[in-house]
SEFIZA-3560 file (N, C-alpha, C; in Angstrom, 3 decimals):
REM SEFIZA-3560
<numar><xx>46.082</xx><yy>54.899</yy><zz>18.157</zz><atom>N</atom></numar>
<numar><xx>45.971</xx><yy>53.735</yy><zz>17.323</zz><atom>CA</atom></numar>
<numar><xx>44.495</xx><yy>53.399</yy><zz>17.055</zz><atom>C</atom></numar>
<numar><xx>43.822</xx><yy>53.853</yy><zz>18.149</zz><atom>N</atom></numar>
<numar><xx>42.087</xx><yy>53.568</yy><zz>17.495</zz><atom>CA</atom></numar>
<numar><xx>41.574</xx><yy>54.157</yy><zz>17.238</zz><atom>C</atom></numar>
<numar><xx>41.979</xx><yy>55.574</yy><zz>16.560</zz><atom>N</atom></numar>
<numar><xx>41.280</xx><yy>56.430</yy><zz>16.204</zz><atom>CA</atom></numar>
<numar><xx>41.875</xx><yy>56.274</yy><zz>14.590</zz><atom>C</atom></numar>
<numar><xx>42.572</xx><yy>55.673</yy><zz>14.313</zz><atom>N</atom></numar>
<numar><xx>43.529</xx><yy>55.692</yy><zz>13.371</zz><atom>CA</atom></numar>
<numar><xx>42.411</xx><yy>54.713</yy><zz>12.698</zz><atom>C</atom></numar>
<numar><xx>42.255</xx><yy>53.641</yy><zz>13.315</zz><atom>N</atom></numar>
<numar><xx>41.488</xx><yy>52.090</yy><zz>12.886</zz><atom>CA</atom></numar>
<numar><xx>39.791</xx><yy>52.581</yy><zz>12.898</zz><atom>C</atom></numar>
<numar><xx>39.641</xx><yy>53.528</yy><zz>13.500</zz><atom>N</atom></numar>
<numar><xx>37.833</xx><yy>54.358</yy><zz>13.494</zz><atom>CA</atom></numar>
<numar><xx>37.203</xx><yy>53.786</yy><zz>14.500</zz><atom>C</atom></numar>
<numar><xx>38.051</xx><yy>53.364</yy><zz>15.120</zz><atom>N</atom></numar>
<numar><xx>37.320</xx><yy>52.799</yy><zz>16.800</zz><atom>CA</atom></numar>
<numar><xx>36.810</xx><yy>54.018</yy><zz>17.707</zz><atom>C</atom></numar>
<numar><xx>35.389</xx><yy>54.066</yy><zz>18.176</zz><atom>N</atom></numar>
<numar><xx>35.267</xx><yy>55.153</yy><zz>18.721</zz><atom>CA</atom></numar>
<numar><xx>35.286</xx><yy>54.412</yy><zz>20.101</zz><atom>C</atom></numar>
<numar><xx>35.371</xx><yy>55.434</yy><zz>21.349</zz><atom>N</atom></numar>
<numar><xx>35.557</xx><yy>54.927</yy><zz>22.730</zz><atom>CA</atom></numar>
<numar><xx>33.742</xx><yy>54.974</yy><zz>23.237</zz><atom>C</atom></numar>
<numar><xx>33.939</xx><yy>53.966</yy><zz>23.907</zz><atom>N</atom></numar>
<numar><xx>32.518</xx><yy>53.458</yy><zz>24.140</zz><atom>CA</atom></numar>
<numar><xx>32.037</xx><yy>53.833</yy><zz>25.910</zz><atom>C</atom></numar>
<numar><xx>33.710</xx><yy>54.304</yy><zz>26.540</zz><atom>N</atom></numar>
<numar><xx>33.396</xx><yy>54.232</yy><zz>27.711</zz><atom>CA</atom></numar>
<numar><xx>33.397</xx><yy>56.316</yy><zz>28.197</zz><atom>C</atom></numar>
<numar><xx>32.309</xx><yy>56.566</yy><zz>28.570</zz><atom>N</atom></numar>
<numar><xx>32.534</xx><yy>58.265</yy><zz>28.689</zz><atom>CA</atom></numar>
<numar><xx>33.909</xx><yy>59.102</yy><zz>29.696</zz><atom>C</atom></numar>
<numar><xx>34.747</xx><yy>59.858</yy><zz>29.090</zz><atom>N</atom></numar>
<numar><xx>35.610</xx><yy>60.053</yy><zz>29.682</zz><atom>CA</atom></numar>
<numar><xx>35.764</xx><yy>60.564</yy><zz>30.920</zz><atom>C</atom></numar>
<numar><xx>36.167</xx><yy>60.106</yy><zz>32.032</zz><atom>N</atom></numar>
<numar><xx>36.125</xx><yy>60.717</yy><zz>32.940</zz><atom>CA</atom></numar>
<numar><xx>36.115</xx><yy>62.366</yy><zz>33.673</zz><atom>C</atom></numar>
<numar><xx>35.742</xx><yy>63.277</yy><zz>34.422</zz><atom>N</atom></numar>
<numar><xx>35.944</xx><yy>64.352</yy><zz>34.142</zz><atom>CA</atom></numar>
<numar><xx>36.879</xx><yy>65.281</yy><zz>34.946</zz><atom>C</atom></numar>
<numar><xx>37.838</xx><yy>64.018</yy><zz>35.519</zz><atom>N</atom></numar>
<numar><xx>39.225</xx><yy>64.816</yy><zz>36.014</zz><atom>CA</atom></numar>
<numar><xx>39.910</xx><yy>64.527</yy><zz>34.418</zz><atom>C</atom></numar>
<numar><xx>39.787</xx><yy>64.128</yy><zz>33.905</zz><atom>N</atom></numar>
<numar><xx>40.337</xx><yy>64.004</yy><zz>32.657</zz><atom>CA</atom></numar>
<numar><xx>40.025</xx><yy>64.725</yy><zz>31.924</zz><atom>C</atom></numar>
<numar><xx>38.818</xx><yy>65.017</yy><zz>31.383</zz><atom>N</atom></numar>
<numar><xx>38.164</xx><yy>66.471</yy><zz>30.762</zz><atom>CA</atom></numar>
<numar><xx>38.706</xx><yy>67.609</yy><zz>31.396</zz><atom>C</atom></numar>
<numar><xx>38.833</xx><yy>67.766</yy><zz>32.575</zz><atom>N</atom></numar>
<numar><xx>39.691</xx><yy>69.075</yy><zz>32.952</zz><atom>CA</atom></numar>
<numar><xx>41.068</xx><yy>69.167</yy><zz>32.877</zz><atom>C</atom></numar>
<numar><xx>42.000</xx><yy>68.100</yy><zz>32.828</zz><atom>N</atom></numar>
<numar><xx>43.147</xx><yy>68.197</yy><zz>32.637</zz><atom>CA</atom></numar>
<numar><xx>43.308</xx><yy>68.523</yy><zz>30.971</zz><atom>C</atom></numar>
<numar><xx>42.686</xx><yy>68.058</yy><zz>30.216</zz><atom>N</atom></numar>
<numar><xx>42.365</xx><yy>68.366</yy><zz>28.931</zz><atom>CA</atom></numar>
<numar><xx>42.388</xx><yy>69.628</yy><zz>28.695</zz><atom>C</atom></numar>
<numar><xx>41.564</xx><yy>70.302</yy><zz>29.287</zz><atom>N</atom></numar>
<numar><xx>40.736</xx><yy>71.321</yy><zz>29.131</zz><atom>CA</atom></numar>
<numar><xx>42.119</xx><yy>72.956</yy><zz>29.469</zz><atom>C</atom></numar>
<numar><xx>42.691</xx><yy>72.093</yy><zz>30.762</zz><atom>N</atom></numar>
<numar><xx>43.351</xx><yy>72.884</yy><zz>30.988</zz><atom>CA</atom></numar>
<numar><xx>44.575</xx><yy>73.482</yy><zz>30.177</zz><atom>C</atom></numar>
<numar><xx>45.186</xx><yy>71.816</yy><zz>29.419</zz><atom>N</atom></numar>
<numar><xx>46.379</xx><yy>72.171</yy><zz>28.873</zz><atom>CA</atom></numar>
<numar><xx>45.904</xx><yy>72.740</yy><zz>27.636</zz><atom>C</atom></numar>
<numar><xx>44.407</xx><yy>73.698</yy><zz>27.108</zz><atom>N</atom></numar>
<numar><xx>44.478</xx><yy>73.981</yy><zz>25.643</zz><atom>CA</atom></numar>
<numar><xx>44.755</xx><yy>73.749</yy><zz>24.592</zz><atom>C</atom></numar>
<numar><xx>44.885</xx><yy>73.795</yy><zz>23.504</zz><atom>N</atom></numar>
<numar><xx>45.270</xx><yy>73.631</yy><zz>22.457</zz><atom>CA</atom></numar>
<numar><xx>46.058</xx><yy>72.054</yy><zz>22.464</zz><atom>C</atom></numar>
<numar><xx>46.874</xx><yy>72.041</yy><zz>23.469</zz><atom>N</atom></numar>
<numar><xx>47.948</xx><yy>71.030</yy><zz>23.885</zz><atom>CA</atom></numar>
<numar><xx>46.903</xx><yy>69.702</yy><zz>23.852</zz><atom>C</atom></numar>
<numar><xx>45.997</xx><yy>70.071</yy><zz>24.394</zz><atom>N</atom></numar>
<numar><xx>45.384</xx><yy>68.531</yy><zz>25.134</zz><atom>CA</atom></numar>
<numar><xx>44.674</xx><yy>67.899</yy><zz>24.323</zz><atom>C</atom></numar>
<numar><xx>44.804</xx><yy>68.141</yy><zz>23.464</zz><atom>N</atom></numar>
<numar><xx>43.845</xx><yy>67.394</yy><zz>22.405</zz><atom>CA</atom></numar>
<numar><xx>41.813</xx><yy>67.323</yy><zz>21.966</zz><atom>C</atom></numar>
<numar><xx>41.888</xx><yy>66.691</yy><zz>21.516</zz><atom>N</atom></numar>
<numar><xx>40.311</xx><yy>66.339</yy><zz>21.176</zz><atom>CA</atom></numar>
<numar><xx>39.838</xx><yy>65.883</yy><zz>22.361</zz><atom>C</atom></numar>
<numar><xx>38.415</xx><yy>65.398</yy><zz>22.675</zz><atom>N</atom></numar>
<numar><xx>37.880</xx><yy>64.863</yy><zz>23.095</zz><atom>CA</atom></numar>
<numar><xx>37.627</xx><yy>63.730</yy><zz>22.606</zz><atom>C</atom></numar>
<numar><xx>37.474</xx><yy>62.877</yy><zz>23.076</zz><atom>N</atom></numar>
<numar><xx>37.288</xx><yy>61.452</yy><zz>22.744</zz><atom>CA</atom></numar>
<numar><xx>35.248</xx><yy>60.998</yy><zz>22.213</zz><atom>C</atom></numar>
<numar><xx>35.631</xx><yy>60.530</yy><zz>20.912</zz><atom>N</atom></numar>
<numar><xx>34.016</xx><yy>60.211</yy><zz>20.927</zz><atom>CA</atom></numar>
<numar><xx>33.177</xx><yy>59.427</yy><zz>21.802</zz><atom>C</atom></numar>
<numar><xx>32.263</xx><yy>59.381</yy><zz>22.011</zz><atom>N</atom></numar>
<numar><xx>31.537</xx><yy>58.941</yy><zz>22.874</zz><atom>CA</atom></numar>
<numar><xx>30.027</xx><yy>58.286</yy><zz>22.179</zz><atom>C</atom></numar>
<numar><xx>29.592</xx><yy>57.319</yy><zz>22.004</zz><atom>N</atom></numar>
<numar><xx>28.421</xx><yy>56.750</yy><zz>21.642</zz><atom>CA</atom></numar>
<numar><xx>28.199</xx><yy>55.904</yy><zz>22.752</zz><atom>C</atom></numar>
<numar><xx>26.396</xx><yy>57.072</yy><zz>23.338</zz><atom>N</atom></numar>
<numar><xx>25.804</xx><yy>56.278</yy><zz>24.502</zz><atom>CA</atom></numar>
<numar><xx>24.982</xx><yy>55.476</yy><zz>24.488</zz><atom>C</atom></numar>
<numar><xx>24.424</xx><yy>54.685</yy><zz>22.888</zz><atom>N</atom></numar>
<numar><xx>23.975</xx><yy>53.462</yy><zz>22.327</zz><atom>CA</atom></numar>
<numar><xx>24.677</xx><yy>52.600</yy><zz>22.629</zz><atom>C</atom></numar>
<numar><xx>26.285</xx><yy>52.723</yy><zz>22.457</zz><atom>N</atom></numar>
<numar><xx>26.873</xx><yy>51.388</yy><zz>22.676</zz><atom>CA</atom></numar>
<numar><xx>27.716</xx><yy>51.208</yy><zz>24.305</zz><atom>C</atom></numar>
<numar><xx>27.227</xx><yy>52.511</yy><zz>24.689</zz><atom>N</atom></numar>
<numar><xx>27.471</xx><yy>52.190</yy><zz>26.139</zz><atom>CA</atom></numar>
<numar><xx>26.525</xx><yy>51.571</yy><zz>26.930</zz><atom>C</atom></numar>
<numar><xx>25.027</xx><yy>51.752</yy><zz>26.232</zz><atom>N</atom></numar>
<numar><xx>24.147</xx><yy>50.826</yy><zz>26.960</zz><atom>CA</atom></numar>
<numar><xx>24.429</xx><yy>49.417</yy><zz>26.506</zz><atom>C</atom></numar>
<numar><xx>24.639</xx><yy>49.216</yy><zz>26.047</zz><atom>N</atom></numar>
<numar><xx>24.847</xx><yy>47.890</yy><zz>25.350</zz><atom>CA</atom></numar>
<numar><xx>26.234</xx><yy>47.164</yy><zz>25.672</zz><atom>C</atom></numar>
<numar><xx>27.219</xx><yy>48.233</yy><zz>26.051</zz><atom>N</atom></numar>
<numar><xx>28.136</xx><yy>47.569</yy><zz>26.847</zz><atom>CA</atom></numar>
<numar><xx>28.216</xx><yy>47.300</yy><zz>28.511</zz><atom>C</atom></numar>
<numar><xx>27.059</xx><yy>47.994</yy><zz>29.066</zz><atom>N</atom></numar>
<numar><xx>26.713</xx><yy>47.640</yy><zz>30.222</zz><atom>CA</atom></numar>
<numar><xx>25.611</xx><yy>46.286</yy><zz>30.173</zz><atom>C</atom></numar>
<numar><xx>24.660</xx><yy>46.026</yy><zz>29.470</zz><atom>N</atom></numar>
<numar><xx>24.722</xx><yy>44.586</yy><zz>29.373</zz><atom>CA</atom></numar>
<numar><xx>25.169</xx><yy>43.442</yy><zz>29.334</zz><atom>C</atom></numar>
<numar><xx>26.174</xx><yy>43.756</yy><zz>28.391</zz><atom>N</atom></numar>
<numar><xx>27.251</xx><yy>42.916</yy><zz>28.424</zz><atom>CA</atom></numar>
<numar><xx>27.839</xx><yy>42.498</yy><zz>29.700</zz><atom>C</atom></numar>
<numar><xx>28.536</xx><yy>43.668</yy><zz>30.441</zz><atom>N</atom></numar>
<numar><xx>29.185</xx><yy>44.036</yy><zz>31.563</zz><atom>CA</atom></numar>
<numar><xx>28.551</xx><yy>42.860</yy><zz>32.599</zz><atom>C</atom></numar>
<numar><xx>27.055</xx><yy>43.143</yy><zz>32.386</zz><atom>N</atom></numar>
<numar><xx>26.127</xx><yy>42.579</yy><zz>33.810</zz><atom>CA</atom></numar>
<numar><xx>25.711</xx><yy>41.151</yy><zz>33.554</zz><atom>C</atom></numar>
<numar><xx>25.922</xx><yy>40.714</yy><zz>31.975</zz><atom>N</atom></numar>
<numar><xx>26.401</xx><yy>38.853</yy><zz>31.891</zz><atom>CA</atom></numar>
<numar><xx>27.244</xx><yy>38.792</yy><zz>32.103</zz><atom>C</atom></numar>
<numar><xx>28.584</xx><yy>39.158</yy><zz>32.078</zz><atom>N</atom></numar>
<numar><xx>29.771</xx><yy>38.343</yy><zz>32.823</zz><atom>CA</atom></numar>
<numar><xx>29.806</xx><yy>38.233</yy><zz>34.226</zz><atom>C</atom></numar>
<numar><xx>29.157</xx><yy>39.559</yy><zz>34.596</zz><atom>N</atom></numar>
<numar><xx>29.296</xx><yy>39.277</yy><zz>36.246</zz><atom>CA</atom></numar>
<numar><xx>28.325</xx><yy>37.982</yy><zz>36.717</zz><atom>C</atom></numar>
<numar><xx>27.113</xx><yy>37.663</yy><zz>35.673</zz><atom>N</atom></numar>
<numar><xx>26.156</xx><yy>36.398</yy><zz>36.228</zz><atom>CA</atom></numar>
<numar><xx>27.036</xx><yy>35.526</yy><zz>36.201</zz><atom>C</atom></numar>
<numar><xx>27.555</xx><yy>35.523</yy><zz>34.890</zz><atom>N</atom></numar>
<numar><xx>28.393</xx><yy>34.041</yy><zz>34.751</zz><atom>CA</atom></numar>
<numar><xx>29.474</xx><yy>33.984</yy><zz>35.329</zz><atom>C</atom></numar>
<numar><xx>30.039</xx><yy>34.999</yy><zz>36.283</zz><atom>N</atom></numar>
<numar><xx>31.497</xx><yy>34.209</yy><zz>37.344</zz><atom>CA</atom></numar>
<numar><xx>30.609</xx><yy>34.200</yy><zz>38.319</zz><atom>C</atom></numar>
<numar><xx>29.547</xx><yy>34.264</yy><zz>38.749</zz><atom>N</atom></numar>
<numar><xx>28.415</xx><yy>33.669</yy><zz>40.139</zz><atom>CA</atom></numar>
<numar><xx>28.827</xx><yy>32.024</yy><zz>39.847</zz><atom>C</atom></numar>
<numar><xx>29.113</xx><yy>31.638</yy><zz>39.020</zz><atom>N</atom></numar>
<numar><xx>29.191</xx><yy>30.145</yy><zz>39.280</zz><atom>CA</atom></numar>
<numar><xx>30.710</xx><yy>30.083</yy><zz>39.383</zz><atom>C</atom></numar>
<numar><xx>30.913</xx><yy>29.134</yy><zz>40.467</zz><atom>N</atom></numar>
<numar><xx>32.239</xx><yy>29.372</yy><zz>40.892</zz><atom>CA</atom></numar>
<numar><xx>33.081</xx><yy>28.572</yy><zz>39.991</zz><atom>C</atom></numar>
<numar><xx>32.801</xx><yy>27.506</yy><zz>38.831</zz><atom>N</atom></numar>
<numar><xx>33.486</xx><yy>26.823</yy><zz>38.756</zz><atom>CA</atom></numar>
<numar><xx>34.050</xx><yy>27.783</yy><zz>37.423</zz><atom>C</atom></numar>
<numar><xx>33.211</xx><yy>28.547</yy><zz>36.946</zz><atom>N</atom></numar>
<numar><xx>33.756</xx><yy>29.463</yy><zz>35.797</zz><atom>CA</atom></numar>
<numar><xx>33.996</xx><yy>31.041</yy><zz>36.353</zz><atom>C</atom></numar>
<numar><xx>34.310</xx><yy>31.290</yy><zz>37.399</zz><atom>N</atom></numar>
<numar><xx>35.156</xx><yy>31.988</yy><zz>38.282</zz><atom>CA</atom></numar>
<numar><xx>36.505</xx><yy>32.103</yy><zz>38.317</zz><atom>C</atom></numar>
<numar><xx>36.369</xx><yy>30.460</yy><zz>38.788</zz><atom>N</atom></numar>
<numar><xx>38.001</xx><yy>30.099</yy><zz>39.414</zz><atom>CA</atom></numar>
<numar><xx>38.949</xx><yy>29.626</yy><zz>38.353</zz><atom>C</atom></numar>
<numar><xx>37.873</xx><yy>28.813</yy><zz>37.102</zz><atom>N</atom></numar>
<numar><xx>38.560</xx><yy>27.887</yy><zz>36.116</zz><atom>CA</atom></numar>
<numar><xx>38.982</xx><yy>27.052</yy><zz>36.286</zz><atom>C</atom></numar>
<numar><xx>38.386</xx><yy>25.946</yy><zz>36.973</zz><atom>N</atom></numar>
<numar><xx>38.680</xx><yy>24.897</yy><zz>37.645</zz><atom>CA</atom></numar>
<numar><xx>39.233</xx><yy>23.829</yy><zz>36.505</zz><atom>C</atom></numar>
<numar><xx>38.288</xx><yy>24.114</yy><zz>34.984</zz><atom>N</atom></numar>
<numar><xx>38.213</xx><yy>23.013</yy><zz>33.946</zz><atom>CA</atom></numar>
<numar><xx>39.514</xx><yy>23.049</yy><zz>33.422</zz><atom>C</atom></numar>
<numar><xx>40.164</xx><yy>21.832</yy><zz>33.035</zz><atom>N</atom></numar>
<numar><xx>41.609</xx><yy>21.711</yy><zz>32.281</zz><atom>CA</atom></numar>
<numar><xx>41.112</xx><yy>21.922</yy><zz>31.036</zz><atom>C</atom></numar>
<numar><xx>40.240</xx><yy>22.090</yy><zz>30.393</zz><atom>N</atom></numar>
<numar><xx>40.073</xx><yy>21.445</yy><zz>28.881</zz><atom>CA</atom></numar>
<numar><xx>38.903</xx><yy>22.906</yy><zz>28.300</zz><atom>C</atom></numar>
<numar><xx>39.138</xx><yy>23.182</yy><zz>27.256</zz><atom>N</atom></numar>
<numar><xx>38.651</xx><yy>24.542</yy><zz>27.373</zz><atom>CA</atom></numar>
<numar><xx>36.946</xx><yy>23.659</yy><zz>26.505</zz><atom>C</atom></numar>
<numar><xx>36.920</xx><yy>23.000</yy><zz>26.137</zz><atom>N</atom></numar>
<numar><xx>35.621</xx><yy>22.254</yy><zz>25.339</zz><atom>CA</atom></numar>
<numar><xx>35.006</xx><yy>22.083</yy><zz>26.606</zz><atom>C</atom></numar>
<numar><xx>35.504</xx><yy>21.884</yy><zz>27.828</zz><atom>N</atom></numar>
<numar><xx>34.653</xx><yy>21.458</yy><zz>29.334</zz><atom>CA</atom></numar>
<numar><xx>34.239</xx><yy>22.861</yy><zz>29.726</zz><atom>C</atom></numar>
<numar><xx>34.803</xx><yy>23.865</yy><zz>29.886</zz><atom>N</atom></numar>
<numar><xx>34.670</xx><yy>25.211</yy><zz>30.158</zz><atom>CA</atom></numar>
<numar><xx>33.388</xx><yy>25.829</yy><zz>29.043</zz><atom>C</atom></numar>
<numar><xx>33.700</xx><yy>26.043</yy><zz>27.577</zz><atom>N</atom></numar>
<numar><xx>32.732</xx><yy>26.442</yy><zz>27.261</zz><atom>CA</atom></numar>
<numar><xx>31.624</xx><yy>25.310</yy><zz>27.330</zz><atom>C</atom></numar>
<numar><xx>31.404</xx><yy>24.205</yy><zz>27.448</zz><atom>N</atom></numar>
<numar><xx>30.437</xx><yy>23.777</yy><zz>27.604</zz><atom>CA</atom></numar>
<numar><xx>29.729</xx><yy>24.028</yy><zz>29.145</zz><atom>C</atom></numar>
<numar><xx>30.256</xx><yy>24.885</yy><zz>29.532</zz><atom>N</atom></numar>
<numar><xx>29.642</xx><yy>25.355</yy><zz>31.169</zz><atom>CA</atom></numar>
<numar><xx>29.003</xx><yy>26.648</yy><zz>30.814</zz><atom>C</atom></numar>
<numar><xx>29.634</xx><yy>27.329</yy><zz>30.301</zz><atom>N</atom></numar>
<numar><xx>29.295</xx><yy>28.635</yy><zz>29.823</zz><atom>CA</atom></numar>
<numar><xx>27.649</xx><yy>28.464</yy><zz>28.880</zz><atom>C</atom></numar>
<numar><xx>27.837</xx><yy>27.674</yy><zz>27.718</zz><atom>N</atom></numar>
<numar><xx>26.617</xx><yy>27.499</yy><zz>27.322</zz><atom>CA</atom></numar>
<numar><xx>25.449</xx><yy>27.132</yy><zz>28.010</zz><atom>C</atom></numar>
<numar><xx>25.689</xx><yy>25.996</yy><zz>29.536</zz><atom>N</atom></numar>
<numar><xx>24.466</xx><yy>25.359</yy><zz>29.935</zz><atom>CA</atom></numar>
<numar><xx>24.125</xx><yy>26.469</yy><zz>30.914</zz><atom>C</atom></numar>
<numar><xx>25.634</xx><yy>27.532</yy><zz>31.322</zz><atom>N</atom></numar>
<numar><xx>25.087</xx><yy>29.082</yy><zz>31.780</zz><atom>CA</atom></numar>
<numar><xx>23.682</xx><yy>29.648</yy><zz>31.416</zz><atom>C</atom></numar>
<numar><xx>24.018</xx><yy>29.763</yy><zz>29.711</zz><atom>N</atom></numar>
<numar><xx>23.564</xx><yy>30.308</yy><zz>29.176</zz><atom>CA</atom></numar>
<numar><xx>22.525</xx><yy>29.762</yy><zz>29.119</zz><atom>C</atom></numar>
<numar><xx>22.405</xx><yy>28.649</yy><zz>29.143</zz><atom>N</atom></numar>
<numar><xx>21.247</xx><yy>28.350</yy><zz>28.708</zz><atom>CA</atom></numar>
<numar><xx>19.777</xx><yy>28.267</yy><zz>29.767</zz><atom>C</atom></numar>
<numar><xx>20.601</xx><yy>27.780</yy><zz>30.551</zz><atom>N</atom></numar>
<numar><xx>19.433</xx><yy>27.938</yy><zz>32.102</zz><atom>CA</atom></numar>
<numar><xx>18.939</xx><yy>29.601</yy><zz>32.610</zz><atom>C</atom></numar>
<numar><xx>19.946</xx><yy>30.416</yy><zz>31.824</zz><atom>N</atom></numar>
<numar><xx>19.505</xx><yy>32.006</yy><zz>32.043</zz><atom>CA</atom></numar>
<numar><xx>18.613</xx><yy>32.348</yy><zz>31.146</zz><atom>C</atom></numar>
<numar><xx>18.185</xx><yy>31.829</yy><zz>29.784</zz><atom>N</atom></numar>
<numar><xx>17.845</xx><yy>31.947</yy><zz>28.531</zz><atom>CA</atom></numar>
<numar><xx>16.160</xx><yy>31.199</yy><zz>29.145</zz><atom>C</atom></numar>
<numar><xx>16.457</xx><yy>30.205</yy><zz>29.643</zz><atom>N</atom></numar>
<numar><xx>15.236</xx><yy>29.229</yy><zz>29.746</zz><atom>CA</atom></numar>
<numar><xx>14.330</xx><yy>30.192</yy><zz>31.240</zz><atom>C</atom></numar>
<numar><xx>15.132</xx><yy>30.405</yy><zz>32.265</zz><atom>N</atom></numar>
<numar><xx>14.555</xx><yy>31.409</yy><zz>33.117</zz><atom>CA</atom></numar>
<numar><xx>13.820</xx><yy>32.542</yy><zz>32.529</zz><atom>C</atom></numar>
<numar><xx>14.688</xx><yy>33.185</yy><zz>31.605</zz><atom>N</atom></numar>
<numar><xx>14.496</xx><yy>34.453</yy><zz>31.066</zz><atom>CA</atom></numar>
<numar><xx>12.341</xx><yy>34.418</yy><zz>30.820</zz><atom>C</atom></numar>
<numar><xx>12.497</xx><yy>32.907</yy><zz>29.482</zz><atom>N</atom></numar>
<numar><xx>11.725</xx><yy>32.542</yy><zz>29.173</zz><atom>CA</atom></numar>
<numar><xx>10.592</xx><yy>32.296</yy><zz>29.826</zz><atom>C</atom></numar>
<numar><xx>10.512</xx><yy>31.853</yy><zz>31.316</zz><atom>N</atom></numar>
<numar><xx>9.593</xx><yy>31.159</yy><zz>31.933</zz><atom>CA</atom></numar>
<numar><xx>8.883</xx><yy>32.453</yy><zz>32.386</zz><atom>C</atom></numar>
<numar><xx>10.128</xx><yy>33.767</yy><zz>32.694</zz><atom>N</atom></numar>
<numar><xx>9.261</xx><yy>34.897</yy><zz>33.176</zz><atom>CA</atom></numar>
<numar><xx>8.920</xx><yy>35.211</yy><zz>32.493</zz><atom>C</atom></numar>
<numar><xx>8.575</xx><yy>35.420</yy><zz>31.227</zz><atom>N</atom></numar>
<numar><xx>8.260</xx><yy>36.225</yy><zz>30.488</zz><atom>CA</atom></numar>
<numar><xx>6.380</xx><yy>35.861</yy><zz>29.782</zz><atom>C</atom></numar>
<numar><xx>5.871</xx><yy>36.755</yy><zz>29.801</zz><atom>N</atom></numar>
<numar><xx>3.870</xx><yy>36.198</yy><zz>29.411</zz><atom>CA</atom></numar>
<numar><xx>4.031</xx><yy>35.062</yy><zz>28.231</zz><atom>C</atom></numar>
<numar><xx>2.986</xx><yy>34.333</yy><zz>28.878</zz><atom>N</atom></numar>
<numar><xx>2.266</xx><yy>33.297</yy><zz>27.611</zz><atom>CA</atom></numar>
<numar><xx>1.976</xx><yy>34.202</yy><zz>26.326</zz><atom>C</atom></numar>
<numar><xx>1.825</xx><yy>33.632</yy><zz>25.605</zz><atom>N</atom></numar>
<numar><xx>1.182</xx><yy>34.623</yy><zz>24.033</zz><atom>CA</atom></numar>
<numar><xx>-0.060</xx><yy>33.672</yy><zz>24.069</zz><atom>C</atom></numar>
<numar><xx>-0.153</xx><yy>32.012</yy><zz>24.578</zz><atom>N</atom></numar>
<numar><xx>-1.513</xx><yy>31.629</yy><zz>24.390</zz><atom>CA</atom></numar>
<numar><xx>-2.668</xx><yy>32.240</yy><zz>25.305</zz><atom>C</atom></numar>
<numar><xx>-2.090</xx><yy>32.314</yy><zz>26.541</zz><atom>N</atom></numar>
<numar><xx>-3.108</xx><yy>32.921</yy><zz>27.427</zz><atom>CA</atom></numar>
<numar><xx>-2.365</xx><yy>34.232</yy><zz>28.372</zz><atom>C</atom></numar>
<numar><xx>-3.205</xx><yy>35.037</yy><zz>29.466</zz><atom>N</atom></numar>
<numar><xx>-2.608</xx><yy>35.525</yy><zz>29.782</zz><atom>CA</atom></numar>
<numar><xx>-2.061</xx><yy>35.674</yy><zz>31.560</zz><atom>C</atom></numar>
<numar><xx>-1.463</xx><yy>34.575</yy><zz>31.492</zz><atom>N</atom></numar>
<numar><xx>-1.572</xx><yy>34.071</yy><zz>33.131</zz><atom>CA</atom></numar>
<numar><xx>0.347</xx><yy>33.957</yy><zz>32.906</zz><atom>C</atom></numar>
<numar><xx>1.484</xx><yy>34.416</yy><zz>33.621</zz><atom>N</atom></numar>
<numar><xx>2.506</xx><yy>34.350</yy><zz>34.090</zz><atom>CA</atom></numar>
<numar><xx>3.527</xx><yy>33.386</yy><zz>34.390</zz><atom>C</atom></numar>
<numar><xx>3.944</xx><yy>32.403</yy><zz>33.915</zz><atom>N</atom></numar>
<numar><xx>4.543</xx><yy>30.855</yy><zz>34.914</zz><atom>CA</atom></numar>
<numar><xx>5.777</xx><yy>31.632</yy><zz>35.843</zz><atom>C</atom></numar>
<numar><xx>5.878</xx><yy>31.140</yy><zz>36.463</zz><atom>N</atom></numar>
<numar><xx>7.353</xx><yy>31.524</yy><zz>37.782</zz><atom>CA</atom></numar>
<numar><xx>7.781</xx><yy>29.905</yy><zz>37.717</zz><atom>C</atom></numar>
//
């Protein structure tokens, strides 16, 4: 069905799977595409969600109200965004803030 829709697979196929492939010939089909641009890019991804269930309350889902939830997610975001920022060099001078 996603090859049908031009979805290519983003995740590299495993290689007990390549050999079972491999083995049944003709039978086993194609190989699955593979783009390792968007596998880096889906391991980013990967490694913000794991920051954002570090907070337990968007872990567990404590919030009844999903406007309370994403508004947790954003101030997530946003205190990771503002960190990001603080490490990163002045452009006025060239001294570091922590």
């Amino acid at each position: 069905m996603l090859r049908r829709r031009g979805i290519g697979a983003v995740i590299a196929e495993p290689d007990d799977q390549a050999g079972h492939r491999r083995r049944r010939g003709s039978r086993g089909g194609r190989p699955p595409a593979f783009d390792s641009v968007d596998y880096r890019g889906r391991n980013v991804v990967e490694r913000r969600f794991c920051h954002l269930k570090q907070w337990r309350g968007l872990a567990t889902r404590y919030d009844k109200l999903a406007v309370v939830y994403r508004a947790a997610v954003v101030l997530n975001a946003v205190i990771a965004w503002t960190r990001r920022l603080s490490d990163a060099s002045c452009p006025d001078d060239d001294r570091t803030t922590q």
